[in-house]
C-alpha positions as CSV (number, residue, x, y, z in Angstrom):
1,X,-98.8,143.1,-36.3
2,X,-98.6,145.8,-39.1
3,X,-95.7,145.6,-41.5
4,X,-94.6,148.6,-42.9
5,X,-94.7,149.0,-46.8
6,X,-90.8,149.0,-47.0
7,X,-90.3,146.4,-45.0
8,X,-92.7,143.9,-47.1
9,X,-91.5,145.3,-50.0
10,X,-87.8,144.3,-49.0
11,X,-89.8,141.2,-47.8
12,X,-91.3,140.3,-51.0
13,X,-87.9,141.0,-53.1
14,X,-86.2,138.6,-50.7
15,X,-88.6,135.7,-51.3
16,X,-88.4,136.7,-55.0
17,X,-84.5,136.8,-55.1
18,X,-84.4,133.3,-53.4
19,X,-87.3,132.0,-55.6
20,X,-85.0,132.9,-58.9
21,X,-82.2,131.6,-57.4
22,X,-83.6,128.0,-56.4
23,X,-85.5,127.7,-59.8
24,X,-84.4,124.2,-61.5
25,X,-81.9,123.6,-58.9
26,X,-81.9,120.4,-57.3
27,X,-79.6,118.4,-54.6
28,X,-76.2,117.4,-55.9
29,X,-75.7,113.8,-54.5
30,X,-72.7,112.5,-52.7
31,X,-69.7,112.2,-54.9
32,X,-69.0,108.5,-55.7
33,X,-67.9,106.2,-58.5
34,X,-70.0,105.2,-61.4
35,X,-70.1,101.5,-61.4
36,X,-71.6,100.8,-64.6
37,X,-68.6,102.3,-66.7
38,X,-64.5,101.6,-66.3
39,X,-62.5,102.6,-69.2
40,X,-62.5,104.0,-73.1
41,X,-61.9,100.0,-74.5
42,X,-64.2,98.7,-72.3
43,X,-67.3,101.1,-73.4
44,X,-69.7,98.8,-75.6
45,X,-68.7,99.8,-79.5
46,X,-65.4,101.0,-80.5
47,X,-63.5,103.7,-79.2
48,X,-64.1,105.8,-82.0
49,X,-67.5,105.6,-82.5
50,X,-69.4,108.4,-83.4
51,X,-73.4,109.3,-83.0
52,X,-75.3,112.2,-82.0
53,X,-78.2,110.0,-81.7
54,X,-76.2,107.7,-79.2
55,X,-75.2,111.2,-77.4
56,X,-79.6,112.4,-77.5
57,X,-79.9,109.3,-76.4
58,X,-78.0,109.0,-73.3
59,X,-78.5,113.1,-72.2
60,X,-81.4,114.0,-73.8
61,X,-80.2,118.1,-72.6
62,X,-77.2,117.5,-74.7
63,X,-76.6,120.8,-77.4
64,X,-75.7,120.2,-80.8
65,X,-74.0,123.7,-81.2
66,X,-71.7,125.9,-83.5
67,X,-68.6,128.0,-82.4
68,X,-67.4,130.6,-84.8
69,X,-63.4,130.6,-84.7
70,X,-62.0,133.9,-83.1
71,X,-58.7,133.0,-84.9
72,X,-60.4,132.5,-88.6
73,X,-63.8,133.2,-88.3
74,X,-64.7,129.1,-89.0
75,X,-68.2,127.6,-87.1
76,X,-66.9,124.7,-85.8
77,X,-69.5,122.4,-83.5
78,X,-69.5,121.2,-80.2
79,X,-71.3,119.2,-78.0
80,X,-72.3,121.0,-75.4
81,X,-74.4,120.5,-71.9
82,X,-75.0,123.4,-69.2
83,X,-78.2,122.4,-66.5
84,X,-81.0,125.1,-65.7
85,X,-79.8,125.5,-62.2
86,X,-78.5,129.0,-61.2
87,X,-75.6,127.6,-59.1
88,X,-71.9,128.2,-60.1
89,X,-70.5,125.0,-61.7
90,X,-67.6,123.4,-63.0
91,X,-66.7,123.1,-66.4
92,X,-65.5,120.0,-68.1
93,X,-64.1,120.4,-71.3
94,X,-63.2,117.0,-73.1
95,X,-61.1,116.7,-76.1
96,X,-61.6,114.0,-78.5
97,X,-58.8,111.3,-80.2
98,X,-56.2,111.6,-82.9
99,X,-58.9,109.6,-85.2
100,X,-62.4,111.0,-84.0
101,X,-64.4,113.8,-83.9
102,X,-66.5,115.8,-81.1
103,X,-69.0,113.0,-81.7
104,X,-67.2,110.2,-80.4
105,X,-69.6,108.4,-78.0
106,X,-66.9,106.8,-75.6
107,X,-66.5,109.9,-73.8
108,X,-70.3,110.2,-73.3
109,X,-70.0,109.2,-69.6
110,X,-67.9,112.1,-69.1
111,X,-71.1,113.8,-69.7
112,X,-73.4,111.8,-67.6
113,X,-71.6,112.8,-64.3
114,X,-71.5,116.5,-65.3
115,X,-75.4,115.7,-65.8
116,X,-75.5,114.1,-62.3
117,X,-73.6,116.2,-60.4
118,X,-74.4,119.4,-62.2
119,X,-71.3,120.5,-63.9
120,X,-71.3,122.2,-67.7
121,X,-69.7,120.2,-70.1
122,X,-68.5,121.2,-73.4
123,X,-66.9,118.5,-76.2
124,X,-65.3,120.9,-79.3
125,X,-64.3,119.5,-82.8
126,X,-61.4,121.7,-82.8
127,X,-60.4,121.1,-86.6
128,X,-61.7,117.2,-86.2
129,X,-59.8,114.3,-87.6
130,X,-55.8,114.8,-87.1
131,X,-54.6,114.3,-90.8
132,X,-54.8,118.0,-92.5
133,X,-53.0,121.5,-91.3
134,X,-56.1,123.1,-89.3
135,X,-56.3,120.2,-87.2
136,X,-53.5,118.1,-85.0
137,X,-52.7,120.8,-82.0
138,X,-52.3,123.9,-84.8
139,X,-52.9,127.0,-83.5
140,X,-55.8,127.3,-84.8
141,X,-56.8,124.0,-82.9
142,X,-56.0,125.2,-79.6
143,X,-57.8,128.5,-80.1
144,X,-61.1,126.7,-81.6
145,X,-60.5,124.9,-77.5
146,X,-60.2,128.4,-75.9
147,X,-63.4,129.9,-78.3
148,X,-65.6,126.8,-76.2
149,X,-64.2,127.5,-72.6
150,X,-65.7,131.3,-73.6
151,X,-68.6,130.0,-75.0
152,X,-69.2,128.1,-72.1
153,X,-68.5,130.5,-70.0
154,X,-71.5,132.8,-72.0
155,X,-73.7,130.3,-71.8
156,X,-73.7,129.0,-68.6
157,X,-73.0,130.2,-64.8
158,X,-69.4,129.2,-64.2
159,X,-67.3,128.6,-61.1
160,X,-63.9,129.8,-62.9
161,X,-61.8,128.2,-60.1
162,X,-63.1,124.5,-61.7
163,X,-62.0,124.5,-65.4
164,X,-61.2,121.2,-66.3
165,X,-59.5,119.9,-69.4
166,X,-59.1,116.4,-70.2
167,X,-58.1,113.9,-73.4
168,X,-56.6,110.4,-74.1
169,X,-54.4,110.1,-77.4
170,X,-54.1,113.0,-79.6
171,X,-56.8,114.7,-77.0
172,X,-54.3,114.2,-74.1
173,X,-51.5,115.8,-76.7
174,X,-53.7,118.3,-77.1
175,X,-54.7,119.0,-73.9
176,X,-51.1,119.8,-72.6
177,X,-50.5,122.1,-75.3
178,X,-53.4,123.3,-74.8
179,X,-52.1,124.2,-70.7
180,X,-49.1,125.5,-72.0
181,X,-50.2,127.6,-73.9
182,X,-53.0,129.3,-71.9
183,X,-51.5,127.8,-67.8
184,X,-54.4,130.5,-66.2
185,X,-57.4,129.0,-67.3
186,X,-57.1,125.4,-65.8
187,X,-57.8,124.0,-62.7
188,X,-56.8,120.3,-63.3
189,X,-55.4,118.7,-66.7
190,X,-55.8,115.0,-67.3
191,X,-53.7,113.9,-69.8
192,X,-53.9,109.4,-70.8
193,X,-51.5,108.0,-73.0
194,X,-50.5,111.1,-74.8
195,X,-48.3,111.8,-78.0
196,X,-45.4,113.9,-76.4
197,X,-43.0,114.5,-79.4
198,X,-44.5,114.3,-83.0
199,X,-41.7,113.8,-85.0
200,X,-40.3,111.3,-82.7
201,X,-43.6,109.1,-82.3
202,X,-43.6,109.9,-86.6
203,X,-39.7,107.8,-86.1
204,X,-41.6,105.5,-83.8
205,X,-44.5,104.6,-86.8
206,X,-41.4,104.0,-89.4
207,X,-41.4,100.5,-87.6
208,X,-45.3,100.4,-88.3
209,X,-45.8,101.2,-91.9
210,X,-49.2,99.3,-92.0
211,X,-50.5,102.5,-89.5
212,X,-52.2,105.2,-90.9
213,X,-50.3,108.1,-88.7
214,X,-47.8,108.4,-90.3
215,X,-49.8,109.4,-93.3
216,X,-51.5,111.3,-91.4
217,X,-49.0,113.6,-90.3
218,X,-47.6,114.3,-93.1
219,X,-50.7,115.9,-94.1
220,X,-51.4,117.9,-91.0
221,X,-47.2,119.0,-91.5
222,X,-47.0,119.3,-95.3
223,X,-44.2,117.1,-95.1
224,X,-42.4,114.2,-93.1
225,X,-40.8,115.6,-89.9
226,X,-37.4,114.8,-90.5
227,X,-34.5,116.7,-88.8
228,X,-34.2,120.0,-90.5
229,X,-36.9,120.3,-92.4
230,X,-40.0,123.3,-92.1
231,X,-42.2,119.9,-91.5
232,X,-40.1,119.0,-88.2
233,X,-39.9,122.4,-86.9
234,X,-43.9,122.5,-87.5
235,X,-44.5,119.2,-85.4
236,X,-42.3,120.4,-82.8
237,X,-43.8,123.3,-82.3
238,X,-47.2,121.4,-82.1
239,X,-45.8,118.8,-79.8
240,X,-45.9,119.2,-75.7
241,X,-42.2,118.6,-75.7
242,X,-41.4,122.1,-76.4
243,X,-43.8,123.6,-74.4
244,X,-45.0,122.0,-71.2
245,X,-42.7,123.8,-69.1
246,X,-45.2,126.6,-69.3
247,X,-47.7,124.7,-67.4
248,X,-45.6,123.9,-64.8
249,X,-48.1,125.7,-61.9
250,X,-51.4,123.5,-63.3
251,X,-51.7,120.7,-61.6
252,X,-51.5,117.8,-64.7
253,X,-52.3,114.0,-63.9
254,X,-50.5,112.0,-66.6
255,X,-51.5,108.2,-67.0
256,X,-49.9,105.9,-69.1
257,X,-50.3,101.8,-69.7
258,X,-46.8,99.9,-69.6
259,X,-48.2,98.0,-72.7
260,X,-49.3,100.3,-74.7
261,X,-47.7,99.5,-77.9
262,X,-49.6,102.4,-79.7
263,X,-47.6,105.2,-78.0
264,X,-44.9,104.1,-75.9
265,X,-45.4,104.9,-72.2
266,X,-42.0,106.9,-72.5
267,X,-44.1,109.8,-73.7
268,X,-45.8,110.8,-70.7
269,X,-42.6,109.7,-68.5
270,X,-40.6,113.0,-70.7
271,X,-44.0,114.8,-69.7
272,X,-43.7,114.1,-66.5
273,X,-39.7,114.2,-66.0
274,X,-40.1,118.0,-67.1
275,X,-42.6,119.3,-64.7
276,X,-41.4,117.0,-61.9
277,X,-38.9,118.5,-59.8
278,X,-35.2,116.7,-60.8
279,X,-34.7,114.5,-57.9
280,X,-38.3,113.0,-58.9
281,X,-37.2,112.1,-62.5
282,X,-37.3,109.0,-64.0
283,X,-33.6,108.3,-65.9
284,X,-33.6,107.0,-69.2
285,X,-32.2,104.0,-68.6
286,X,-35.3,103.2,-66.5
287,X,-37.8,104.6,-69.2
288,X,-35.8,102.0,-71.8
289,X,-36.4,99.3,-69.7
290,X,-40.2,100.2,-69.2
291,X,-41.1,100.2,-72.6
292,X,-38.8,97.3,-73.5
293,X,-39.7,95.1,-71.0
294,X,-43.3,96.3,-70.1
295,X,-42.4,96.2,-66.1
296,X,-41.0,98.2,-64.0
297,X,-37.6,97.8,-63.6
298,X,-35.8,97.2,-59.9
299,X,-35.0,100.5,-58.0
300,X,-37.6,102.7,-59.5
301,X,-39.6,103.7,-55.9
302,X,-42.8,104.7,-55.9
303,X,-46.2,103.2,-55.1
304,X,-48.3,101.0,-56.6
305,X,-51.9,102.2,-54.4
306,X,-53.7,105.0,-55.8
307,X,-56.6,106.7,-54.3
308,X,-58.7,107.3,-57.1
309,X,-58.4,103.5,-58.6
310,X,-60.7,101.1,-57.3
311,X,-61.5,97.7,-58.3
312,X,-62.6,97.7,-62.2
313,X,-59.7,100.3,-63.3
314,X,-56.5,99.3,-64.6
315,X,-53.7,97.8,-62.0
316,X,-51.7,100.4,-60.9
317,X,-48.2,100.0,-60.8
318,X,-46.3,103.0,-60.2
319,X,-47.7,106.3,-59.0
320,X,-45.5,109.2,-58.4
321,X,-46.1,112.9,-57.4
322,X,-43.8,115.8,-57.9
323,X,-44.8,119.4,-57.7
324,X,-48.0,120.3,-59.7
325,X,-47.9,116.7,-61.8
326,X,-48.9,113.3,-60.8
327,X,-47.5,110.2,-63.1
328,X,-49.5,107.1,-63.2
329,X,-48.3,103.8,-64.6
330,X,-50.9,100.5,-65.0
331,X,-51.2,97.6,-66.6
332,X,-53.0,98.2,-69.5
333,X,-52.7,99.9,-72.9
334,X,-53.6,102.7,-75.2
335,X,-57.2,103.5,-72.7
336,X,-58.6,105.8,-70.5
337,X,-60.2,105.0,-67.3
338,X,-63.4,107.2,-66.3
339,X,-63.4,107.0,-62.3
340,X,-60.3,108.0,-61.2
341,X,-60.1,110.8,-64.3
342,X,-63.6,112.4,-62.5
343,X,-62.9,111.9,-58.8
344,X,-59.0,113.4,-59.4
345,X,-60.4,116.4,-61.5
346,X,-63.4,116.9,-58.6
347,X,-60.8,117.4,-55.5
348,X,-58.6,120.3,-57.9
349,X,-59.3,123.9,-57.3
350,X,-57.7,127.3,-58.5
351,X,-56.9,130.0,-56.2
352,X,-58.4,133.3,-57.7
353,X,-57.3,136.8,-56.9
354,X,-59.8,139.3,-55.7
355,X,-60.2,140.9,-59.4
356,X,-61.2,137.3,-60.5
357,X,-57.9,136.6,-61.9
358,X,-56.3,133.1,-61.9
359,X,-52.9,133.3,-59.8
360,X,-52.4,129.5,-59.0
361,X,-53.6,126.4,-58.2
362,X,-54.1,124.8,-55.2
363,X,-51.6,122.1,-54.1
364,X,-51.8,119.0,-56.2
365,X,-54.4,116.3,-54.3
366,X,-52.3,113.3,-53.8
């Protein structure tokens, strides 16, 4: 039969079309644990470890790149991974600890499931160690965050309905200041063992004067944070505590060990006792007794199953979800546990209006 020019022109644009948008895409395998890794402290080395050759070593695609500051013009680096396939993916963006920079190696399985199940992954320095002004949640921190979600964004084909933030520590800090102050972008915030307050965890180190924090802060604050001073209204305004009602329509999963002795788990219970709605708040007597006592104390209902811990992650004991935020409790202490991060962030979603702009998320996944 004779095909008409048109038609095998249409024909061969088709095949063309379908060619391009195959090209380096390959089958995304079935979503499921990784085995071989559980938490931050149990990842061979120390947590704050840091290598690019470790990072070449275990993704060889892995981009050493530089970010120039929209806010002050700085190149800051990243570490940043986007595959050749043409699909849409989602982006994981993970912020480093108070004491590390974008090379710290721990979080490098982050990286190997966005390898393995084809998501873009992006790791900034925003600002680096916490102990001068530029660095430690400043302004010019969070902005260095939102100049590598655009870069991303530039640099790789992005499902904008899967933006995913996530840190432990000063990252987790971060991170929720980071959601307050910019509540459209994200589709799912995972925030483990997190500074809430800085001048109260700065009160907190008083009893700890062997720490380095405390220096630490004062550096990034010019001053100590007491109660009236320009230092405490600085680390205030740097602190979630201030803020996180903004982010009250992102769904946030806050984890916490009740023996963490670093940063008491009271932090992410105030996190938690603000986005939740009242009658699912945790009462400061109960908080007291948490971090007293390391248990829970008896009347405070919830449940100690969780679908996203398995055997290897920390014991749950308390798991509670309220509007858009889910509060965790284990048995453990200042760590962050890989598995039920990933699988949590995988099942979030944002609900996009037809001009492509973020309106809300979806429902929290229980």
């Amino acid at each position: 039969m004779k095909t008409s020019f048109p038609s095998f022109i249409l024909l061969l644009l088709l095949c063309l079309a379908l060619l391009g948008c195959n090209r380096g895409d390959k089958p995304i395998p079935p979503i499921e644990r990784m085995d071989k890794y559980s938490t931050t402290k149990q990842y061979p080395g120390k947590v704050g470890t840091e290598s690019l050759a470790a990072w070449k070593k275990g993704v060889p695609d892995i981009q050493d790149v530089r970010i120039k500051s929209t806010a002050d013009g700085q190149v800051e680096p990243a570490l940043f991974y986007a595959s050749e396939s043409s699909r849409k993916k989602p982006l994981l963006v993970l912020l480093h600890s108070w004491s590390s920079g974008y090379l710290q190696v721990p979080s490098l399985p982050f990286a190997l499931w966005a390898e393995k199940y084809d998501w873009a992954y992006i790791q900034p320095n925003f600002r680096g160690v916490f102990d001068h002004p530029e660095a430690m949640a400043s302004d010019l921190a969070i902005q260095d965050i939102m100049d590598a979600v655009e870069y991303a964004m530039q640099n790789a084909h992005i499902d904008s309905s899967r933006v995913y933030l996530v840190g432990s520590s000063g990252g987790a800090m971060t991170a929720l200041v980071t959601a307050s102050r910019h509540p459209d972008m994200w589709a799912g915030v995972a925030a483990w063992v997190p500074v809430f307050d800085i001048p109260d965890w700065y009160e907190f180190n008083l009893y700890y004067p062997h720490r380095k924090y405390n220096s630490q802060i004062i550096s990034a604050l010019g001053g100590e944070p007491l109660p009236g001073t320009p230092a405490f209204e600085e680390g205030k305004k740097r602190s979630p505590s201030t803020q996180i009602h903004q982010a009250k329509d992102v769904p946030i999963f806050i984890a916490h060990g009740i023996n963490d002795l670093l940063v008491p788990a009271s932090h992410s219970i105030r996190a938690f006792n603000i986005l939740a709605d009242p009658a699912d708040t945790i009462s400061q007597e109960q908080m007291d007794y948490i971090v007293k006592e390391q248990a829970l104390p008896e009347g405070l209902e919830g449940t100690s199953m969780d679908a996203y811990f398995a055997e290897g992650d920390p014991p749950v004991v308390f798991s509670r979800t309220s509007n858009n935020v889910k509060l965790l409790l284990y048995v453990g202490v200042h760590d962050m546990a890989y598995n039920p991060t990933l699988l949590w962030l995988n099942e979030q979603r944002k609900q996009m209006q037809q001009d492509s702009t973020a309106v809300k998320a979806t429902p929290l996944a229980q």
